[in-house]
C-alpha positions as CSV (number, residue, x, y, z in Angstrom):
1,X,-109.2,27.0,-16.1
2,X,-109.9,30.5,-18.0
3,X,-110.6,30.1,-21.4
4,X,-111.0,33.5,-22.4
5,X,-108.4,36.6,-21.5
6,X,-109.4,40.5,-21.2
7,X,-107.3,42.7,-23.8
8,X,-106.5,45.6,-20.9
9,X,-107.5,49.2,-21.9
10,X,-105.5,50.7,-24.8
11,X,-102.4,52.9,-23.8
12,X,-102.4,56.7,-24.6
13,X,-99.8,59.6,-24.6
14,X,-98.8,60.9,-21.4
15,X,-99.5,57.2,-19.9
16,X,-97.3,55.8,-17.1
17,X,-95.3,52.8,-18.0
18,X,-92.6,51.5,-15.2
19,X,-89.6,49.4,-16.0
20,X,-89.1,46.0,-14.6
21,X,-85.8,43.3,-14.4
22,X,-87.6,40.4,-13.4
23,X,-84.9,37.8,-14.9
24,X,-81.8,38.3,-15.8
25,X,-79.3,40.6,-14.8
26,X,-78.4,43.5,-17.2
27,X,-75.9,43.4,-19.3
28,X,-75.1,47.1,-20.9
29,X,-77.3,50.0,-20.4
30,X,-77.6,51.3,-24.0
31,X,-79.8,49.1,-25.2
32,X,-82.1,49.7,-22.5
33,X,-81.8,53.7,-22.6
34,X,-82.6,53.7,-27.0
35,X,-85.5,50.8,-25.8
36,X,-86.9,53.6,-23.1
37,X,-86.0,56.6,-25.6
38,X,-88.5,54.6,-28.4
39,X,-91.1,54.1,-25.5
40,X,-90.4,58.3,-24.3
41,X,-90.3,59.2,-27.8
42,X,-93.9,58.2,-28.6
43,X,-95.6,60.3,-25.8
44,X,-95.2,57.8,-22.7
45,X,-94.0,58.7,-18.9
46,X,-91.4,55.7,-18.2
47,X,-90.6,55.5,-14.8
48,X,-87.5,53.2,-14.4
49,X,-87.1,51.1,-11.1
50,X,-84.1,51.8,-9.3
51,X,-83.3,48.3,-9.1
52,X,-83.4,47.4,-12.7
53,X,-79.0,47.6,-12.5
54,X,-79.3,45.2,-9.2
55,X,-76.9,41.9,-9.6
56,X,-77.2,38.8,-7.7
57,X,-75.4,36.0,-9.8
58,X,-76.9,35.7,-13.0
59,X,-80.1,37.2,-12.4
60,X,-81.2,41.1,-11.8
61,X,-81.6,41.0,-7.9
62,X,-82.7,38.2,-5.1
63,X,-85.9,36.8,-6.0
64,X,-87.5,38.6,-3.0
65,X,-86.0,42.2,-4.8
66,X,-87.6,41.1,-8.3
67,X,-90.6,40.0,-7.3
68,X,-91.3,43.7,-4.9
69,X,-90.1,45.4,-8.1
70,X,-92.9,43.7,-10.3
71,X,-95.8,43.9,-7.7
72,X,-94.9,47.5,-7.3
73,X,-95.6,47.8,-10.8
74,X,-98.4,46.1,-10.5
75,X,-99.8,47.1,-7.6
76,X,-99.5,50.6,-8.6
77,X,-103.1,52.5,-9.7
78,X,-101.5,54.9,-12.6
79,X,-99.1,52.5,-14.2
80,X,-100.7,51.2,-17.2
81,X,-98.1,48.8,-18.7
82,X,-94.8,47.0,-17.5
83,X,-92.0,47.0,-19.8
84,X,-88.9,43.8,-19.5
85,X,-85.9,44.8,-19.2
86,X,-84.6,41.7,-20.6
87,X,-85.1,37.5,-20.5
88,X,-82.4,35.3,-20.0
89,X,-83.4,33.5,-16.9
90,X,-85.3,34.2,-13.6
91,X,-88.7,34.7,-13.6
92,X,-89.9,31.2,-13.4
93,X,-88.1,31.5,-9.9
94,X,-90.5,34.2,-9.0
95,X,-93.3,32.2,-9.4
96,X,-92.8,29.9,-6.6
97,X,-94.2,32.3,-3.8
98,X,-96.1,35.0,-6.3
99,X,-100.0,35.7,-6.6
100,X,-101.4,38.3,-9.3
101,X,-103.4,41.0,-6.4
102,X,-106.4,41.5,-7.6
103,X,-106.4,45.5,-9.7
104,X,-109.1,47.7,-11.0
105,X,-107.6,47.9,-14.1
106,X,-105.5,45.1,-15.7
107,X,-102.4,46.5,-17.7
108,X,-99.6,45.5,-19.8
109,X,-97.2,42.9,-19.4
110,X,-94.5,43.3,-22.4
111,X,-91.5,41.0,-22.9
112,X,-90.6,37.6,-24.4
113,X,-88.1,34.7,-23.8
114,X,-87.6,34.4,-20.1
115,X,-90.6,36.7,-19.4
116,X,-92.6,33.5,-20.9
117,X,-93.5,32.3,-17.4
118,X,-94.7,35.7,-16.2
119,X,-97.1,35.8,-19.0
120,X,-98.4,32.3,-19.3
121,X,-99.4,32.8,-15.3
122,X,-100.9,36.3,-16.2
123,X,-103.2,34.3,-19.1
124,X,-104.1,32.1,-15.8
125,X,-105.9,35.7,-14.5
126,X,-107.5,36.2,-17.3
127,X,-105.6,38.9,-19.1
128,X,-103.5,39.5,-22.0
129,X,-100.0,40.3,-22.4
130,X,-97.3,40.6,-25.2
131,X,-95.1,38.2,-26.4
132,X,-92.9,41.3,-28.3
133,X,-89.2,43.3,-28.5
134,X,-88.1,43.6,-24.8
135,X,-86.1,46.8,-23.6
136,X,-83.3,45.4,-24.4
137,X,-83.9,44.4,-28.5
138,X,-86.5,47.4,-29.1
139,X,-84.1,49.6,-30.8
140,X,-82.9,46.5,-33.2
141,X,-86.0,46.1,-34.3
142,X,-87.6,47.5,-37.9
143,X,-90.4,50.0,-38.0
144,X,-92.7,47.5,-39.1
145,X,-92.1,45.6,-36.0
146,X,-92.5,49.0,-34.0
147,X,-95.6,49.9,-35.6
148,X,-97.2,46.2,-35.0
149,X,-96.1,46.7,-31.2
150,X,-97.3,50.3,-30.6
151,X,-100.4,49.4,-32.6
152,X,-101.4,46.6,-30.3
153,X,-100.9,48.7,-27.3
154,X,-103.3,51.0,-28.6
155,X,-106.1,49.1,-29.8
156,X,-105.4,49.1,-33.5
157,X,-105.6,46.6,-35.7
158,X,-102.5,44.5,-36.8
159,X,-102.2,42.7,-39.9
160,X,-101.4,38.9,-40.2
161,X,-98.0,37.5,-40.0
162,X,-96.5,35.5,-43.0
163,X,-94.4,32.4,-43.0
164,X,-94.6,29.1,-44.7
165,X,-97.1,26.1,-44.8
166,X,-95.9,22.6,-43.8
167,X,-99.7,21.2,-43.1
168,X,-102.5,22.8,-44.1
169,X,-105.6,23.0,-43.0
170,X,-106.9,26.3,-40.6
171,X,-106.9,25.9,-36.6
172,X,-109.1,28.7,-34.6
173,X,-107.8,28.9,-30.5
174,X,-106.2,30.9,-28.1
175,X,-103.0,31.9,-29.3
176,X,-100.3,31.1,-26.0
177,X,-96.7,32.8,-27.9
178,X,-93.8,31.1,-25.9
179,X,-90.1,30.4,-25.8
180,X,-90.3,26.6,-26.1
181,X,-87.9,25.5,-23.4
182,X,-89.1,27.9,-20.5
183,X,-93.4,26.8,-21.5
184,X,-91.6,23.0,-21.7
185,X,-90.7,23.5,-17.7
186,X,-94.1,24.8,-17.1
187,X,-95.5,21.9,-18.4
188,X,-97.4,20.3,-15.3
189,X,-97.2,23.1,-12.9
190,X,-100.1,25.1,-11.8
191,X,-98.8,28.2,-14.4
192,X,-99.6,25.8,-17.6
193,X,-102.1,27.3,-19.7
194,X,-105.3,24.6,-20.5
195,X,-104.1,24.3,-23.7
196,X,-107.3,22.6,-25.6
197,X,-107.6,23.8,-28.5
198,X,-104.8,26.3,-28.1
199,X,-102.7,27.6,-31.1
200,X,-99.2,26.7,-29.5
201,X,-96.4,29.6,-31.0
202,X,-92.6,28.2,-30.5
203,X,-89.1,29.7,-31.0
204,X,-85.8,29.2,-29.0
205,X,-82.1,30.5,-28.9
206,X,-78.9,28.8,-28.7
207,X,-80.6,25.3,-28.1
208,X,-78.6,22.0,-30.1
209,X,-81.3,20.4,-32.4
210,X,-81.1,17.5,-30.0
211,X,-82.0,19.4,-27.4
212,X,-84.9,20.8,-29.4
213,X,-85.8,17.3,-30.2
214,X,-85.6,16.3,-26.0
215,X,-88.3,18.9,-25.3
216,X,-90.9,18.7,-28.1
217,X,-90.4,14.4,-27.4
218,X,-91.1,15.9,-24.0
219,X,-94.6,17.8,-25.2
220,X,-95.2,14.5,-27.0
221,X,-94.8,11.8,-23.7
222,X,-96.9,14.0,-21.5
223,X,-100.1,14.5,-24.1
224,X,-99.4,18.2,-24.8
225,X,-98.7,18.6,-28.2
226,X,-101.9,16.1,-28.3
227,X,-103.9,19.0,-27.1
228,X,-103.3,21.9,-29.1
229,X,-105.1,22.8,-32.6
230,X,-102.1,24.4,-34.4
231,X,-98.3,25.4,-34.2
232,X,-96.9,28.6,-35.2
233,X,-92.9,28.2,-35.7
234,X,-91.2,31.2,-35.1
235,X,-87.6,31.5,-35.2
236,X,-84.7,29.1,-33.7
237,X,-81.6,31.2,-33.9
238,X,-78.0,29.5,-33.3
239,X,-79.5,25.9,-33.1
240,X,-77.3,24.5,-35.6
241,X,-75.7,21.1,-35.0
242,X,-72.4,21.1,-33.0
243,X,-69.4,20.9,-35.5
244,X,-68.4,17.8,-36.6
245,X,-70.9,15.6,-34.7
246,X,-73.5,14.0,-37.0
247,X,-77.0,15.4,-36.3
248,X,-80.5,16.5,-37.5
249,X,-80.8,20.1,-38.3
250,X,-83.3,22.2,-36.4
251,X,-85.6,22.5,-39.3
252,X,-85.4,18.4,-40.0
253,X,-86.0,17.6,-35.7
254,X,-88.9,20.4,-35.8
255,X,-90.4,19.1,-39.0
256,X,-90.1,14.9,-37.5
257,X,-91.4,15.9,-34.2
258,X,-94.4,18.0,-35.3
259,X,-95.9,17.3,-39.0
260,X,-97.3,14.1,-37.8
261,X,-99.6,15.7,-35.3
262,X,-102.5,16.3,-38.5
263,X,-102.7,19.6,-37.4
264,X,-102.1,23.3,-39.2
265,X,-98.0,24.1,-39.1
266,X,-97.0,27.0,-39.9
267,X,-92.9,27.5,-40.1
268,X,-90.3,30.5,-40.7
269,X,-92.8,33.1,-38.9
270,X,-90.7,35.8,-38.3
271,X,-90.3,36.6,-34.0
272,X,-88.0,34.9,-31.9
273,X,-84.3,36.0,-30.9
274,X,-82.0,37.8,-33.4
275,X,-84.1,39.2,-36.1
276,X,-87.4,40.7,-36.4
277,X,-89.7,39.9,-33.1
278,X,-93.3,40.5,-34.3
279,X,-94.9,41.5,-31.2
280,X,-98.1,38.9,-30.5
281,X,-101.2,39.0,-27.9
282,X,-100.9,36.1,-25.7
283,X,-104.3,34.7,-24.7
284,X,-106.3,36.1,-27.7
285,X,-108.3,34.1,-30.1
286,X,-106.1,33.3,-33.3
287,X,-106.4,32.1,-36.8
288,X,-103.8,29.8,-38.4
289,X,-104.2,28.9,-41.9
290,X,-102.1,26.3,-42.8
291,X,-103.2,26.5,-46.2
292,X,-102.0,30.0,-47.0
293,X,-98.9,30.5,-44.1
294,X,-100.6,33.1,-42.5
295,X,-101.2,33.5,-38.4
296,X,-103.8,36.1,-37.6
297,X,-104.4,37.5,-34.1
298,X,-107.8,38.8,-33.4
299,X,-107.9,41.4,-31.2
300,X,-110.8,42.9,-29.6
């Protein structure tokens, strides 16, 4: 297992950065054109794949079509980043029959939700991507956010996130960002990151609290949530309890289901779906103070 990840080389104007769909088939192109406008607009070449409009069901293309698209991206000796066209779902099916080839120069992998199982497998190689705004939600996000992602790109520092304490206590690990049901069905497969030690960050869309509940009970039954040091808790947007069913809100399951771990929680940290997505390194070394609310990513 690789403990460590290497931080790839900081981007720079007038690098190339191609345009990838490896999940889910697009939905409307203007999004994506103001996301590649923001990424044009701050000195990049973005190259967009012509295949980023494909449709085959639900998802952007036939696996064999998404998963050419990404190693030609990857593959390719002057592309210095890969930019997610959007989640949804998909790119755990690309994993079944994919290897990371070997590259002189590790690059960027940007994207969250869906693109969770492309980066968790990329932190098995040793490398660090971005849990941050895909193509699709760059333009909604603030300038704060936009600074934060730009400045991890390249190689400035970024300032620690706030949310709120619900254990205290501090946790030092690799920080492994995730949406929490796609890293739940990587649990046990070969892309599962060791996570010893690891400062587990969680958020989710459109998930029933019960739900929720089924996939941290999951993490609990299989000696995950055992494992890890801390949890950051992003945001769960449109979780609430179905009307008129008696239930557990999100915030009650999350709080049952983790503050009895005796490790650092941090809550209300604000990434996730709809609302500001604070971009964060995946496979860096991390500080979570549950004393204070802060998560702090440090980045070599």
């Amino acid at each position: 297992m690789i403990h460590s990840c290497q931080t790839p080389l900081p981007l720079k104007s007038g690098d190339l950065l191609r345009v990838v769909a490896p999940s889910g088939r697009l939905r409307e192109r203007t999004k994506l054109d103001r996301g590649i406008k923001i990424w044009r607009d701050r000195g990049y070449r973005v190259e967009v794949a012509a295949e980023v409009t494909d449709e085959w069901g639900y998802l952007a293309g036939t696996d064999t079509a998404r998963r050419a698209q990404l190693a030609a991206a990857w593959e390719d000796p002057d592309c210095r980043a890969i930019l997610c066209v959007r989640g949804g779902y998909g790119g755990m099916r690309l994993l079944e029959d994919w290897q990371w080839s070997q590259v002189a120069t590790p690059k960027w992998l940007i994207g969250f939700s869906d693109i969770t199982a492309l980066l968790w497998s990329l932190t098995q190689q040793g490398i660090v991507g971005i849990h941050g705004p895909l193509l699709t939600t760059l333009s909604d996000e603030p300038d704060w956010s936009h600074e934060r992602l730009f400045g991890l790109v390249t190689g400035r520092s970024i300032p620690p996130l706030q949310g709120d304490s619900w254990v205290g206590n501090v946790a030092i690990g690799r920080l492994l960002p995730c949406n929490l049901t796609v890293a739940t069905h990587l649990l046990g497969t070969p892309f599962q990151p060791n996570l010893a030690g690891a400062i587990l960050a969680i958020e989710d869309v459109t998930e029933a609290p019960y739900r929720i509940d089924r996939l941290l009970t999951h993490w609990r039954l299989t000696g995950a949530l055992s494992q890890v040091a801390g949890v950051a808790i992003g945001r769960f947007s449109h979780c609430d309890p179905p009307e008129g069913i008696s239930s557990f809100t999100v915030e009650e399951v999350l709080r049952d289901r983790l503050t009895d771990l005796q490790i650092p929680i941090v809550a209300n940290l604000p990434f996730g779906h709809d609302g500001c997505n604070a971009a964060l390194p995946v496979g860096v070394e991390a500080i979570l103070d549950g004393n204070t609310g802060q998560l702090t990513c440090l980045v070599k």
